[in-house]
C-alpha positions as CSV (number, residue, x, y, z in Angstrom):
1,X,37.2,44.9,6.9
2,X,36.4,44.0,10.3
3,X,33.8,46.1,10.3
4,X,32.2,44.9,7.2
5,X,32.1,41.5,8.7
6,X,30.6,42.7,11.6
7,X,27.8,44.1,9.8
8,X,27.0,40.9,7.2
9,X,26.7,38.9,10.7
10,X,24.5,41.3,12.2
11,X,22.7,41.3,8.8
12,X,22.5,37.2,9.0
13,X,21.2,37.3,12.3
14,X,18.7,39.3,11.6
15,X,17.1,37.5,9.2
16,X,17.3,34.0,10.6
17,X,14.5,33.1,12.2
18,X,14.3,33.5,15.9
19,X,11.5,30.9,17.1
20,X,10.6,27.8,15.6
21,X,7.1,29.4,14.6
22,X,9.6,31.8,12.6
23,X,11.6,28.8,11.0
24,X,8.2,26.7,10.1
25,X,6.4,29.7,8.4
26,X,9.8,29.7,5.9
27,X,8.7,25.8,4.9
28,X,4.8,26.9,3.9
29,X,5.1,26.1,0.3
30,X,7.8,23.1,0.7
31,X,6.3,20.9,2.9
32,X,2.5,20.7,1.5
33,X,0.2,17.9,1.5
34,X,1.2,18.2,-2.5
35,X,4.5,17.4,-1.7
36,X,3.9,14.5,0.5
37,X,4.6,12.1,-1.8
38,X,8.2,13.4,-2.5
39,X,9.0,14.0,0.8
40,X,7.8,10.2,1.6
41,X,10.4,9.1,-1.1
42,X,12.9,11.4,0.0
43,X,13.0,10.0,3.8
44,X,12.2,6.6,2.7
45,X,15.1,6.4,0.7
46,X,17.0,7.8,3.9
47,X,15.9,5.4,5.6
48,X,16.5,2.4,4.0
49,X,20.3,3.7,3.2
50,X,21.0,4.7,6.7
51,X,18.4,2.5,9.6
52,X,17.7,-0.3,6.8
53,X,14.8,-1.8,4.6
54,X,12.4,-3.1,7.7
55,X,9.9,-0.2,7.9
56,X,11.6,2.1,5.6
57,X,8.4,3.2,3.8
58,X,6.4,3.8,6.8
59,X,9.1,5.6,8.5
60,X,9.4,7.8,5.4
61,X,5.7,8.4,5.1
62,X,5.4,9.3,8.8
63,X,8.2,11.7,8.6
64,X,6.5,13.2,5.6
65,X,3.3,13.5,7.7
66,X,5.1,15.0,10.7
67,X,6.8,17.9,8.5
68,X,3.5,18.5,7.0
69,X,1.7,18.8,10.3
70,X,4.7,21.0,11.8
71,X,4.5,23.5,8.9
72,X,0.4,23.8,9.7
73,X,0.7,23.8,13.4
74,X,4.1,25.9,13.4
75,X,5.8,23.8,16.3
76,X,8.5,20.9,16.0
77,X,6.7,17.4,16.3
78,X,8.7,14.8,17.8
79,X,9.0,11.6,15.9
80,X,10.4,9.3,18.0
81,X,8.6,8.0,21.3
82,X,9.2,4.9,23.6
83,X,7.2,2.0,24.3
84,X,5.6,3.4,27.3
85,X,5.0,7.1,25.8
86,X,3.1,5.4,23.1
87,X,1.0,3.1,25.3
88,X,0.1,6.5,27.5
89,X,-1.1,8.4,24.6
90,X,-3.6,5.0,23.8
91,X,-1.4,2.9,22.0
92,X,-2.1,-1.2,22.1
93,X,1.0,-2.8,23.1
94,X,-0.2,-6.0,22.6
95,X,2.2,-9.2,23.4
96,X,4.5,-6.6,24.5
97,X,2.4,-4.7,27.3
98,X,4.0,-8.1,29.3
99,X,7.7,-6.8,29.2
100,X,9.3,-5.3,31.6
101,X,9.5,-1.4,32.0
102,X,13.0,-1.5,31.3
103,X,12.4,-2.9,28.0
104,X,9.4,-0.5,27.6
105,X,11.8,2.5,27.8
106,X,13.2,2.3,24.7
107,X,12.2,3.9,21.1
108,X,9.7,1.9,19.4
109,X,11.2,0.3,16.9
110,X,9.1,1.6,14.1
111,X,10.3,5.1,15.3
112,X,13.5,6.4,13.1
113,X,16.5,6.1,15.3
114,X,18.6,8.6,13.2
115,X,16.4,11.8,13.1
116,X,14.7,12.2,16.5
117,X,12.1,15.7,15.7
118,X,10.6,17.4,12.6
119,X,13.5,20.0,13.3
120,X,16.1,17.4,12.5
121,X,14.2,16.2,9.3
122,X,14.4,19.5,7.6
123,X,18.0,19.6,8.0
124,X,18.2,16.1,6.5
125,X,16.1,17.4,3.8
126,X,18.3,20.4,2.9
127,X,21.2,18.0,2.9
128,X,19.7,15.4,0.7
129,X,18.6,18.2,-1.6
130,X,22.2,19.9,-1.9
131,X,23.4,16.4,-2.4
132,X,20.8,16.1,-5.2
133,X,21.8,19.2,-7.0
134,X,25.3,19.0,-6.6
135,X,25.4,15.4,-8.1
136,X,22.9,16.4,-11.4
């Protein structure tokens, strides 16, 4: 028996992807500019359950956007960034270029604070969609 089990996990392993290029190339017909609108709803209804209402929809539609653009570019996107990150990539600050860095050093607050990369979204995906199935 021990055996056996040694074999399925060598069997798993082998066909879980290795590299996140490997992992992304799995999601090329679930996260489609097609599916956009789902996946918006999806994370927008995460959002608002679990962060709140304020900026629930454009959270959800940005995370949406970063999966898609993962999947094309086959790398994890980020999706949260502080003050200062966004400002060095040509972000207007505006009233709040004035604060101090300290302050600057935090997540924007129209960043999600609950799922931090594209990589973390898909497995909020899975989840939600288990949940979905399992409940209907």
């Amino acid at each position: 028996m021990d055996n056996f089990k040694e074999y399925l996990n060598d069997v798993v392993q082998t066909l879980l992807p290795k590299t996140d290029e490997e992992e992304l190339k799995l999601y090329d017909k679930t996260f489609t500019d097609g599916s956009f609108e789902v996946l918006a709803d999806i994370f927008s209804a995460y959002f608002d359950k679990f962060e709140g209402y304020a900026f629930s929809t454009d959270k959800g539609r940005a995370t949406a956007r970063a999966l898609i653009k993962a999947v094309k570019q086959l790398k994890h996107i980020p999706l949260q960034y502080t003050y200062i990150e966004f400002k060095d990539k040509g972000g207007d600050l505006g009233g709040l270029a004035s604060y101090p860095n300290e302050k600057l050093e935090k997540i924007c607050f129209w960043c999600p604070s609950t799922i931090a990369t594209t990589k973390d979204a898909i497995e909020i995906y899975y989840k939600c969609i288990t949940a979905i199935k399992k409940i209907t």
